[in-house]
mmCIF file as Biopython writes it, N, C-alpha, C and O atoms, coordinates in Angstrom:
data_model
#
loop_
_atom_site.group_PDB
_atom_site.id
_atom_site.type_symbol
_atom_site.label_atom_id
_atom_site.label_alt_id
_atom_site.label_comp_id
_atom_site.label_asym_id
_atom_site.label_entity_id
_atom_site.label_seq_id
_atom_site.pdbx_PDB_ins_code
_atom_site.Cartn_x
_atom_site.Cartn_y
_atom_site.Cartn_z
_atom_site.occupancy
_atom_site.B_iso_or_equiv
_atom_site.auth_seq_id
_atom_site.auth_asym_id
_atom_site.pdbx_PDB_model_num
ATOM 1   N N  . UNK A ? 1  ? 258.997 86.133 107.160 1.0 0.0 1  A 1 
ATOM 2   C CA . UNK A ? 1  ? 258.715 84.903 106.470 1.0 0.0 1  A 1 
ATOM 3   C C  . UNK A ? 1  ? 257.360 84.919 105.775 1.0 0.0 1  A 1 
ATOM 4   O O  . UNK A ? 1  ? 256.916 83.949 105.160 1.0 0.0 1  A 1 
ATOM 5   N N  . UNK A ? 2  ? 256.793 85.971 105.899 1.0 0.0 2  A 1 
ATOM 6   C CA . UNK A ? 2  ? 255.600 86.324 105.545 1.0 0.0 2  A 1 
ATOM 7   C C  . UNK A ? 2  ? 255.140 87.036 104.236 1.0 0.0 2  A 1 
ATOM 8   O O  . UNK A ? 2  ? 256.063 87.628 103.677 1.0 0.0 2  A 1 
ATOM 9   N N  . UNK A ? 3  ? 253.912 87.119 103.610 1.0 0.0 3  A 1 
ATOM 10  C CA . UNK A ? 3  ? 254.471 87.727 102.255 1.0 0.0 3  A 1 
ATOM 11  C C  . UNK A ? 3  ? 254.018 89.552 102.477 1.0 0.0 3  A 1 
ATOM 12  O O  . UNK A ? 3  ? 254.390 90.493 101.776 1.0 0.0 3  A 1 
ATOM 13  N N  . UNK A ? 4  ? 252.787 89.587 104.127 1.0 0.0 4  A 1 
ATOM 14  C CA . UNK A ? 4  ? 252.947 90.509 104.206 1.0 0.0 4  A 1 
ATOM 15  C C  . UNK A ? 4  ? 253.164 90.815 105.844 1.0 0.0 4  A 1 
ATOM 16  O O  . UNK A ? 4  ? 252.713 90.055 106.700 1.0 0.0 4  A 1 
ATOM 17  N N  . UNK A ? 5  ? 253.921 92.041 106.161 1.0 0.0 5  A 1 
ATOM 18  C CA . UNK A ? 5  ? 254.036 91.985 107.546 1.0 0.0 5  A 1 
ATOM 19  C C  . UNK A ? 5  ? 253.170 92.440 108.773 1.0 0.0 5  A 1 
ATOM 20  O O  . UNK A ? 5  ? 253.448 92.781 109.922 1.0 0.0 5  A 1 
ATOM 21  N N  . UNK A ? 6  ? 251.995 92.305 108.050 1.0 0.0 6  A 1 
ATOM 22  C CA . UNK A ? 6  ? 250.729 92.421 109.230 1.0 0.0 6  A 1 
ATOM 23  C C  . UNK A ? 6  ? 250.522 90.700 109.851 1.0 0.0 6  A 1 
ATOM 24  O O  . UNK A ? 6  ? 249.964 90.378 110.900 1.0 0.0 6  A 1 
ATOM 25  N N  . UNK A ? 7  ? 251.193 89.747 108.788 1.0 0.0 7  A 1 
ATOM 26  C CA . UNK A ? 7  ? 250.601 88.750 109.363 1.0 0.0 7  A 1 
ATOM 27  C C  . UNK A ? 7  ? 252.145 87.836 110.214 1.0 0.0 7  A 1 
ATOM 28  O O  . UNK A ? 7  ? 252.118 86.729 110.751 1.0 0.0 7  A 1 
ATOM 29  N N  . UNK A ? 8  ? 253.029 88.529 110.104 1.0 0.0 8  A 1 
ATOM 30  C CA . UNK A ? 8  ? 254.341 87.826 110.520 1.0 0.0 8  A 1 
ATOM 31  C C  . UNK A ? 8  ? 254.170 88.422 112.397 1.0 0.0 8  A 1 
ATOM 32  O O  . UNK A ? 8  ? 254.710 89.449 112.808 1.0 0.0 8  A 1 
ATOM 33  N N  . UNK A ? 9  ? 253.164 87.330 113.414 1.0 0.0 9  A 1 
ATOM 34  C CA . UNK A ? 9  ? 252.929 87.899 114.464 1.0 0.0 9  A 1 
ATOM 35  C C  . UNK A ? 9  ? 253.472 86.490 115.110 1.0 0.0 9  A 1 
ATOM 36  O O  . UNK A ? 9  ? 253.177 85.371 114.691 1.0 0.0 9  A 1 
ATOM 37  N N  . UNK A ? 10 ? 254.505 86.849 116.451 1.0 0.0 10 A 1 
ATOM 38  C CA . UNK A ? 10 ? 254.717 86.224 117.210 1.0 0.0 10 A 1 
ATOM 39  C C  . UNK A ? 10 ? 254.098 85.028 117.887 1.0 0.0 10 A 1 
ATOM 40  O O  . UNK A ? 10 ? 253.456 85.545 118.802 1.0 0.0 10 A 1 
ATOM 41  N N  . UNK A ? 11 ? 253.990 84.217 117.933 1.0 0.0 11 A 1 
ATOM 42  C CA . UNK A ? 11 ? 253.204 82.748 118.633 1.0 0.0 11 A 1 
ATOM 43  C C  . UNK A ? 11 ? 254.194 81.827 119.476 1.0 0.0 11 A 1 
ATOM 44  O O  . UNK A ? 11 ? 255.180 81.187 119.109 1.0 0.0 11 A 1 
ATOM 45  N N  . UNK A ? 12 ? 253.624 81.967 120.682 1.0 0.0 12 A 1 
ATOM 46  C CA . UNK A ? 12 ? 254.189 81.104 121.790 1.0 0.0 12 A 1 
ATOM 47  C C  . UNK A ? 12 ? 254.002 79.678 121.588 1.0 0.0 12 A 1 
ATOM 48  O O  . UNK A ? 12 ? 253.008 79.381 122.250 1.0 0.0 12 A 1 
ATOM 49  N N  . UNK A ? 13 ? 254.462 78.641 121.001 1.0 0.0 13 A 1 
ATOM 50  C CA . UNK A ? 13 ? 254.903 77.314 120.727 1.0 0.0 13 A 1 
ATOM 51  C C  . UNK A ? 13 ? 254.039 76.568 121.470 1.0 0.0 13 A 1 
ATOM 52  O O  . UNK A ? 13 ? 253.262 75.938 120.752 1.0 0.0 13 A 1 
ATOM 53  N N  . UNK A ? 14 ? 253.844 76.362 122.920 1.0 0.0 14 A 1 
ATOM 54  C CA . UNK A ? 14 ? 253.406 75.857 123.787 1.0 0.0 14 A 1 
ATOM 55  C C  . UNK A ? 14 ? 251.712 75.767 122.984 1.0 0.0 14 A 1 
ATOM 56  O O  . UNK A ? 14 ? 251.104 74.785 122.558 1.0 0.0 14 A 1 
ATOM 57  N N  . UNK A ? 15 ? 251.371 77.082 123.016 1.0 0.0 15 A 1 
ATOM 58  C CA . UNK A ? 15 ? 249.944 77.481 122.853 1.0 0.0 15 A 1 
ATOM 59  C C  . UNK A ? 15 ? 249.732 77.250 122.030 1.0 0.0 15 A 1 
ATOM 60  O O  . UNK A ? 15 ? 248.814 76.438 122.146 1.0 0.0 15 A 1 
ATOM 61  N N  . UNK A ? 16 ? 250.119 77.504 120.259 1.0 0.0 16 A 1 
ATOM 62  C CA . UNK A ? 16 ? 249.728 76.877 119.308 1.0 0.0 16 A 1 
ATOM 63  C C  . UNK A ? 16 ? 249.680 75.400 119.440 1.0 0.0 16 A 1 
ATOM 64  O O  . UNK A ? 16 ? 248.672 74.924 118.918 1.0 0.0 16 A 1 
ATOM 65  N N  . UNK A ? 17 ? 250.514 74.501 120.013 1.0 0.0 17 A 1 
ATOM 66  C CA . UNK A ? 17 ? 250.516 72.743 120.136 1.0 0.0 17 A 1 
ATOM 67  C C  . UNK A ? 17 ? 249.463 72.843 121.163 1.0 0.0 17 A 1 
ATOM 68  O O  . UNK A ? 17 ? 248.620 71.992 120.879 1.0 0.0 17 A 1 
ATOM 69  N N  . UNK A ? 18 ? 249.060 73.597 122.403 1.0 0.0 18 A 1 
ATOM 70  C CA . UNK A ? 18 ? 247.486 73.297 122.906 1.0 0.0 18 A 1 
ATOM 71  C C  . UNK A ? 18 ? 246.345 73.499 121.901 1.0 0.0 18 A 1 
ATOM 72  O O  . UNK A ? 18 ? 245.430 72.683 121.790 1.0 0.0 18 A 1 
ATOM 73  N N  . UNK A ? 19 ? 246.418 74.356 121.345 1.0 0.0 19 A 1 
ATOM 74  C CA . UNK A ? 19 ? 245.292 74.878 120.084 1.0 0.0 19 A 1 
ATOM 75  C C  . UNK A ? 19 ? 245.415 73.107 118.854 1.0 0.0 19 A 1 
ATOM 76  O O  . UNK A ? 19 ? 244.527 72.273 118.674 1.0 0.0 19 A 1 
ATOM 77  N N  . UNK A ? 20 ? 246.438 73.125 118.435 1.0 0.0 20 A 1 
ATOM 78  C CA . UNK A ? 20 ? 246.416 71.496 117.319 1.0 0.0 20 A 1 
ATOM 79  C C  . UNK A ? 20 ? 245.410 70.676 118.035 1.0 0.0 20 A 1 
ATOM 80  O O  . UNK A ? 20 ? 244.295 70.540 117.531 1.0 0.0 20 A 1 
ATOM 81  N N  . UNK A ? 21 ? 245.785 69.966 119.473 1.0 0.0 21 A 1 
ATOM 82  C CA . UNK A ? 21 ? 245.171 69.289 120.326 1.0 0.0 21 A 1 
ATOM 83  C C  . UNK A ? 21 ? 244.241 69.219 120.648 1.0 0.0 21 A 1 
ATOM 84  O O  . UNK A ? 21 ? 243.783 68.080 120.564 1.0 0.0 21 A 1 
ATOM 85  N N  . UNK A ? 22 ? 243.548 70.011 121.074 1.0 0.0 22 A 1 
ATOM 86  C CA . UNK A ? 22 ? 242.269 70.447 121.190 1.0 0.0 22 A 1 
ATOM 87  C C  . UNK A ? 22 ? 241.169 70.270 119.932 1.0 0.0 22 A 1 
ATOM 88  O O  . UNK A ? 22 ? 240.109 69.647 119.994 1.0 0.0 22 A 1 
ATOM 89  N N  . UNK A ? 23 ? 241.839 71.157 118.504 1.0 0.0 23 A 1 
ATOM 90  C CA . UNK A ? 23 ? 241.062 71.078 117.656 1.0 0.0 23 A 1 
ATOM 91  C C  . UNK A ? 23 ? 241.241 69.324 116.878 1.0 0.0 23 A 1 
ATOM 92  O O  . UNK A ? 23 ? 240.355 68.899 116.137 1.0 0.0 23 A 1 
ATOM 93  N N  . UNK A ? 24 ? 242.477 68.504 117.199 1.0 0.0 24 A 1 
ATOM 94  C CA . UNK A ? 24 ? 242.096 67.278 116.885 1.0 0.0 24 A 1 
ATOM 95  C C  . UNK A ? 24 ? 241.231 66.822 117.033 1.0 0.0 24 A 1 
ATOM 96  O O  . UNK A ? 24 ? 240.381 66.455 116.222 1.0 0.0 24 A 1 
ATOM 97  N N  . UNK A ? 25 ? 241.315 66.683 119.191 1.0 0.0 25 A 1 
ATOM 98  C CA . UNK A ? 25 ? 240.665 65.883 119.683 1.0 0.0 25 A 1 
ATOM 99  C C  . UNK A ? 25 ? 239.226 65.926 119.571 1.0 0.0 25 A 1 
ATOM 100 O O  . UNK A ? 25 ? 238.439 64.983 119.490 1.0 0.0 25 A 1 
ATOM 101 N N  . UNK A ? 26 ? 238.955 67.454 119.581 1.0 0.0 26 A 1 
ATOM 102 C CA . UNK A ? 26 ? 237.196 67.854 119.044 1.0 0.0 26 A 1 
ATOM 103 C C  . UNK A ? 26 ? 236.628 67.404 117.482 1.0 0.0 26 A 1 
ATOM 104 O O  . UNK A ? 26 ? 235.424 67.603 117.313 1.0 0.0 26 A 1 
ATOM 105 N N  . UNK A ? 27 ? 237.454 66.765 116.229 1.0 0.0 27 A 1 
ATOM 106 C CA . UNK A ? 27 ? 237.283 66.730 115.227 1.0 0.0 27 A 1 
ATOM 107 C C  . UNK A ? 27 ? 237.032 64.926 115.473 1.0 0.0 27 A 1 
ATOM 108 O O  . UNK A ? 27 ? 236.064 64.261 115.104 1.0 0.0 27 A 1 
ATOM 109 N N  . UNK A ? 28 ? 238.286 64.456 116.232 1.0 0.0 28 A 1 
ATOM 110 C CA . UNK A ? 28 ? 237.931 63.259 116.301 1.0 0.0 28 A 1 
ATOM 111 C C  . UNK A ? 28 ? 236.857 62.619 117.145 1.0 0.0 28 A 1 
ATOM 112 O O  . UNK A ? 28 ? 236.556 61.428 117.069 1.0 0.0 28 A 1 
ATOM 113 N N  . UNK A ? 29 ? 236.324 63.465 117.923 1.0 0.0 29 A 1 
ATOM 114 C CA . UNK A ? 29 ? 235.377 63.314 118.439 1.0 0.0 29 A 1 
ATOM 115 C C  . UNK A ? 29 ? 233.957 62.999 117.886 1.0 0.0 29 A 1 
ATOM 116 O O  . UNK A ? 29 ? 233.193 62.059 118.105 1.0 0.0 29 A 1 
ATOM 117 N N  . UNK A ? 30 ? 233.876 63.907 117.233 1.0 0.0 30 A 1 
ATOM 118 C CA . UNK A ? 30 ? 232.678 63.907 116.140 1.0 0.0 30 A 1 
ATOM 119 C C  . UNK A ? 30 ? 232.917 63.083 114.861 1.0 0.0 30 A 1 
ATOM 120 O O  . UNK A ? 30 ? 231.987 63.162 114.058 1.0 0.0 30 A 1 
ATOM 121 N N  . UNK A ? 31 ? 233.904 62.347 114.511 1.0 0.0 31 A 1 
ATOM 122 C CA . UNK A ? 31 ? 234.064 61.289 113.667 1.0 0.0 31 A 1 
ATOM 123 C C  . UNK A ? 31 ? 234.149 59.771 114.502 1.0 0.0 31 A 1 
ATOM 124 O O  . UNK A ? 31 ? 234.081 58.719 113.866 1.0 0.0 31 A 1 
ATOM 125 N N  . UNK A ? 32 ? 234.290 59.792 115.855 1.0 0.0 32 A 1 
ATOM 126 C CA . UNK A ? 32 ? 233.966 58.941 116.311 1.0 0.0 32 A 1 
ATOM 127 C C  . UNK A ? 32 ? 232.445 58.945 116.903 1.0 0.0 32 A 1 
ATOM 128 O O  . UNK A ? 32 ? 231.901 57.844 116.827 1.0 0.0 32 A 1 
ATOM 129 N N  . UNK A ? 33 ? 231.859 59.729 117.335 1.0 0.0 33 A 1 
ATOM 130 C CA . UNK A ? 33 ? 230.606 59.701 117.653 1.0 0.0 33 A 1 
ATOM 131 C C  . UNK A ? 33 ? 229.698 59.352 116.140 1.0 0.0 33 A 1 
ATOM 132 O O  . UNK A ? 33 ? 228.505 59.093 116.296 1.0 0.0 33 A 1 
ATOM 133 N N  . UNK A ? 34 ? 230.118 59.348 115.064 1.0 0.0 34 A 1 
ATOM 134 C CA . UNK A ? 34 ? 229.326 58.662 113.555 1.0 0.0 34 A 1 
ATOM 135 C C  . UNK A ? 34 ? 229.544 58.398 113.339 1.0 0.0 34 A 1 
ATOM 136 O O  . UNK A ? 34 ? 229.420 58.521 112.120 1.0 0.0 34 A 1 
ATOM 137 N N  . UNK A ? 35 ? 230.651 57.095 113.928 1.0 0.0 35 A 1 
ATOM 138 C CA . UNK A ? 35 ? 230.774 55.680 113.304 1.0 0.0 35 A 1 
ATOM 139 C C  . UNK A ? 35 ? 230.253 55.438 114.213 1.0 0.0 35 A 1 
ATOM 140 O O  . UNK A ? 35 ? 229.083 55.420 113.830 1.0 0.0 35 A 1 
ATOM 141 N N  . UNK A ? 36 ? 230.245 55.141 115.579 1.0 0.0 36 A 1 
ATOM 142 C CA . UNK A ? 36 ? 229.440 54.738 117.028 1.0 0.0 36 A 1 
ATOM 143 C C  . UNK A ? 36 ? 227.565 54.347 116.135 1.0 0.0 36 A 1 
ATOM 144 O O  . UNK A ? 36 ? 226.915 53.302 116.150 1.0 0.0 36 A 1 
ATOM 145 N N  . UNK A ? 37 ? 227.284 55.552 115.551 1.0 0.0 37 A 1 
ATOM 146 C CA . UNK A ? 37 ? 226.273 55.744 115.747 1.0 0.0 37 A 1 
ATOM 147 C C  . UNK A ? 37 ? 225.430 54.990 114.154 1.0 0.0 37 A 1 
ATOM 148 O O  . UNK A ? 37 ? 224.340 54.419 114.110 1.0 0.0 37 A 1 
ATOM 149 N N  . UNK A ? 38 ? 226.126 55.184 113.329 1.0 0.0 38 A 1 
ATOM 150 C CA . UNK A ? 38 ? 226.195 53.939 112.168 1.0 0.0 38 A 1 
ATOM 151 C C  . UNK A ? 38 ? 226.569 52.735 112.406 1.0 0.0 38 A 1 
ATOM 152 O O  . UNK A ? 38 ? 226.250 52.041 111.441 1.0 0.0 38 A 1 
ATOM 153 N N  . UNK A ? 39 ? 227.381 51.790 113.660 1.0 0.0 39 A 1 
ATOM 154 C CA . UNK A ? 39 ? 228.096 51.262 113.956 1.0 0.0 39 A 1 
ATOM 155 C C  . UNK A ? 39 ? 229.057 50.414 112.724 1.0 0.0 39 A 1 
ATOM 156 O O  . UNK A ? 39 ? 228.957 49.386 112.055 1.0 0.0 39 A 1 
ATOM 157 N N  . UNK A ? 40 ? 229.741 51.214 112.851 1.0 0.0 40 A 1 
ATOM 158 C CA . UNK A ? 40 ? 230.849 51.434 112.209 1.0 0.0 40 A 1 
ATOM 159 C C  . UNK A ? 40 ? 232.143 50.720 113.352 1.0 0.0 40 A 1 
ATOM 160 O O  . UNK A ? 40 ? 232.101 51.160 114.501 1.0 0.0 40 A 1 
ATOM 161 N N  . UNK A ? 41 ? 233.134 49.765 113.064 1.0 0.0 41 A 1 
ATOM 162 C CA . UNK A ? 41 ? 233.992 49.719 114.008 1.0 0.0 41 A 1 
ATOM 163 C C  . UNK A ? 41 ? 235.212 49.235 112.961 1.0 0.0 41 A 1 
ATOM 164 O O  . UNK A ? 41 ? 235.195 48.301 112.159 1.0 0.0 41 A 1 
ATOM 165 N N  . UNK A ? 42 ? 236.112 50.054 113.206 1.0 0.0 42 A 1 
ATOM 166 C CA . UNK A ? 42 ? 237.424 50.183 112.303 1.0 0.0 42 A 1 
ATOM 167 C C  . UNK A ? 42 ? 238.452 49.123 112.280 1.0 0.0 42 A 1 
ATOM 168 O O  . UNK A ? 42 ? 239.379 49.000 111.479 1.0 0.0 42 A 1 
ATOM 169 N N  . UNK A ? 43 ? 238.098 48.273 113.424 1.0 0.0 43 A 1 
ATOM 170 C CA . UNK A ? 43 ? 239.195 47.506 113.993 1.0 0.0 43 A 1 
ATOM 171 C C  . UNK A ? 43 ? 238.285 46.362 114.006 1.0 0.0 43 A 1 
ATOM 172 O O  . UNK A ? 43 ? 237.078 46.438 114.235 1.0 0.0 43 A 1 
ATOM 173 N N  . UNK A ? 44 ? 239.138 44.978 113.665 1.0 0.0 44 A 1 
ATOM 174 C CA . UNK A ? 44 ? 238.619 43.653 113.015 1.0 0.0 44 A 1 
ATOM 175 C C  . UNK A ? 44 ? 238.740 42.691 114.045 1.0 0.0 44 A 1 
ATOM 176 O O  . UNK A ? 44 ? 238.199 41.614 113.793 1.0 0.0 44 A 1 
ATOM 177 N N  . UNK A ? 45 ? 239.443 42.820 115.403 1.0 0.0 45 A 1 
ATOM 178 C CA . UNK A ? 45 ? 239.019 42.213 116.403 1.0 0.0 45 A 1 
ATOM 179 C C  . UNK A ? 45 ? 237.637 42.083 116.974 1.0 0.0 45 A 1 
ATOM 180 O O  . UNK A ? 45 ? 237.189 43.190 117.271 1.0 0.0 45 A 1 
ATOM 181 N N  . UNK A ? 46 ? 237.077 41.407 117.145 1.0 0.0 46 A 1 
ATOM 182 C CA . UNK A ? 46 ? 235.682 40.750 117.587 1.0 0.0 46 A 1 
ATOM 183 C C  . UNK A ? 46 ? 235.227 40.911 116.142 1.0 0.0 46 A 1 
ATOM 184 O O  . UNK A ? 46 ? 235.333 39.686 116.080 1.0 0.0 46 A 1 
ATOM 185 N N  . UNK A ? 47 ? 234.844 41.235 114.988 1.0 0.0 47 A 1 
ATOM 186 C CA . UNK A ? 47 ? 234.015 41.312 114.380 1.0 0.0 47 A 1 
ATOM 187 C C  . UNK A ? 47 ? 233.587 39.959 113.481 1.0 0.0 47 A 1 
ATOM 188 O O  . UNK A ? 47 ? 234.601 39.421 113.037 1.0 0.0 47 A 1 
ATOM 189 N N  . UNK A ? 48 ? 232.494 39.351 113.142 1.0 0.0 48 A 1 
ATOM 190 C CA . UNK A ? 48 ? 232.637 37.903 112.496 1.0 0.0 48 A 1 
ATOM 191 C C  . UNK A ? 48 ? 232.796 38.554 111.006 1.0 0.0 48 A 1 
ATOM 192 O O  . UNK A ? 48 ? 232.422 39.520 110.340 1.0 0.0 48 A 1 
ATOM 193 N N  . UNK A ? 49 ? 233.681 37.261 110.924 1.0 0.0 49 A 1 
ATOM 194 C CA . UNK A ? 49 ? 233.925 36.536 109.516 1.0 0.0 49 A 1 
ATOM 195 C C  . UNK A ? 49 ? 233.580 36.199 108.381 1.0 0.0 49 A 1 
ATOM 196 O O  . UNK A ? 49 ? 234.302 35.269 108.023 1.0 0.0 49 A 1 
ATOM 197 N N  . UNK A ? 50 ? 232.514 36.588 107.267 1.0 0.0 50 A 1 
ATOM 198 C CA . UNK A ? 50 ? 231.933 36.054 106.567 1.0 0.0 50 A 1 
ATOM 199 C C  . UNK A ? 50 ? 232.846 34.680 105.002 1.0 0.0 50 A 1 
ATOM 200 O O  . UNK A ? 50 ? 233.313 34.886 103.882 1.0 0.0 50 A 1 
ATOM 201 N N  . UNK A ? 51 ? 232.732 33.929 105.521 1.0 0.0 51 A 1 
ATOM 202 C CA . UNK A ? 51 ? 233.727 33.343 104.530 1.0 0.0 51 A 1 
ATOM 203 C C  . UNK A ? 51 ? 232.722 32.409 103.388 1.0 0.0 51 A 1 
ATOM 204 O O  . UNK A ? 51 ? 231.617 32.117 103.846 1.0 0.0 51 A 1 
ATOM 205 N N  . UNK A ? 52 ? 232.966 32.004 102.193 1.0 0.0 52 A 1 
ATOM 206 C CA . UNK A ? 52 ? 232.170 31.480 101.231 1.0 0.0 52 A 1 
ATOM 207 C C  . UNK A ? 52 ? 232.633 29.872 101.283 1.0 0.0 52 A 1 
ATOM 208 O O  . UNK A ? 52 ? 233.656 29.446 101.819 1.0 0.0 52 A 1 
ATOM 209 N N  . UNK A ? 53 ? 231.693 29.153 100.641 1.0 0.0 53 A 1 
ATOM 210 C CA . UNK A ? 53 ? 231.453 28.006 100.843 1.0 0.0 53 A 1 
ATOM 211 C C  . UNK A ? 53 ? 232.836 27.017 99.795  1.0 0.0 53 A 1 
ATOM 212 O O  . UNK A ? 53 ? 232.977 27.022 98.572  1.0 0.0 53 A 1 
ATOM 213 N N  . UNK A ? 54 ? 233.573 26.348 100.742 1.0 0.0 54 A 1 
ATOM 214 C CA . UNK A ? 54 ? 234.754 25.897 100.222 1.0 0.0 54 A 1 
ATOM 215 C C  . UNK A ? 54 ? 233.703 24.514 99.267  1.0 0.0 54 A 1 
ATOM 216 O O  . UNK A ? 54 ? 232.599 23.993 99.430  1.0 0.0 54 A 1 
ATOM 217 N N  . UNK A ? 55 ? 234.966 24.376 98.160  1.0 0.0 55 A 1 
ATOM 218 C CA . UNK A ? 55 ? 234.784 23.612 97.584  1.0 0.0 55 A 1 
ATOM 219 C C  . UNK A ? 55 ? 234.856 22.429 97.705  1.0 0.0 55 A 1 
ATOM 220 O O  . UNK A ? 55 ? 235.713 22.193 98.556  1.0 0.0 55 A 1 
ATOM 221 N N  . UNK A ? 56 ? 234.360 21.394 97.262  1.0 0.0 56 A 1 
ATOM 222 C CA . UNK A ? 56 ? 234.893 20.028 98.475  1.0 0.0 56 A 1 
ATOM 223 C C  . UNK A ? 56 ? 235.962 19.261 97.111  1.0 0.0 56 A 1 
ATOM 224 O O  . UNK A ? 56 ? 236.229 19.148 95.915  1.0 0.0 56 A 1 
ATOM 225 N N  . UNK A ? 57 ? 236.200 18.947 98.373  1.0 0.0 57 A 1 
ATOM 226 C CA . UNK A ? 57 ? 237.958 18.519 97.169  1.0 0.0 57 A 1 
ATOM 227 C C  . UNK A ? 57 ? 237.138 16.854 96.564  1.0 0.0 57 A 1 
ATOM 228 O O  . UNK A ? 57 ? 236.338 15.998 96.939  1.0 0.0 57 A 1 
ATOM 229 N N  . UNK A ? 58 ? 237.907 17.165 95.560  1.0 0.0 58 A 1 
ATOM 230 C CA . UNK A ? 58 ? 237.578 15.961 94.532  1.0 0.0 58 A 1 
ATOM 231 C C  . UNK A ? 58 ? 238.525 14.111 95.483  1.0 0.0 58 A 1 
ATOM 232 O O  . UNK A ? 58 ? 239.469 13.896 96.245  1.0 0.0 58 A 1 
ATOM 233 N N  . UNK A ? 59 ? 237.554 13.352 94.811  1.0 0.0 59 A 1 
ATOM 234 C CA . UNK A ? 59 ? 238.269 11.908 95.514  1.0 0.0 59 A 1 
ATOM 235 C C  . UNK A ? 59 ? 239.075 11.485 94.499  1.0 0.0 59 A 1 
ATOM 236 O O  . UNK A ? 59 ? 238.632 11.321 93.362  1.0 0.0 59 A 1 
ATOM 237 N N  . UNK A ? 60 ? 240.518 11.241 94.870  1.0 0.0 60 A 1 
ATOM 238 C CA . UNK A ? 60 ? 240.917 10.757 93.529  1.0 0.0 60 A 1 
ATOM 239 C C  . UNK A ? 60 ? 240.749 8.772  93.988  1.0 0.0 60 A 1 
ATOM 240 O O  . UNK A ? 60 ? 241.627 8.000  93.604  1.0 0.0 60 A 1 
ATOM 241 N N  . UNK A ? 61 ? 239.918 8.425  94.547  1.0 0.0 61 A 1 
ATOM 242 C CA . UNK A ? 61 ? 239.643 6.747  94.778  1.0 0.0 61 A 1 
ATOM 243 C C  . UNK A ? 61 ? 239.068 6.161  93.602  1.0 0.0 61 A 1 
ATOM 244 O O  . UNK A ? 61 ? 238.800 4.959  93.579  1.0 0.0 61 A 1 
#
């Protein structure tokens, strides 16, 4: 499947999906440790609101 056959080498399934995992979790690691550290927070629960000053409705009296 390869274009040359030095590189068409056997890989045990298991081990490559430990290797993905690993190198996620270490990537996301360090993208979460610099938002932490900028505080940065991705998710809009707790964070306040800034909203602009409503208009006050006209009287029609």
């Amino acid at each position: 499947m390869t274009f040359f056959s030095a590189f068409d080498v056997p890989v045990f399934w298991p081990i490559l999906l430990c290797y993905w995992i690993v190198l996620f979790a270490l990537t996301m690691k360090r993208q979460i440790m610099h938002m932490i550290k900028y505080k940065y927070v991705p998710f809009s629960i707790g964070k306040q609101r800034y909203t602009g000053q409503r208009p006050a409705a006209a009287n029609s009296d």
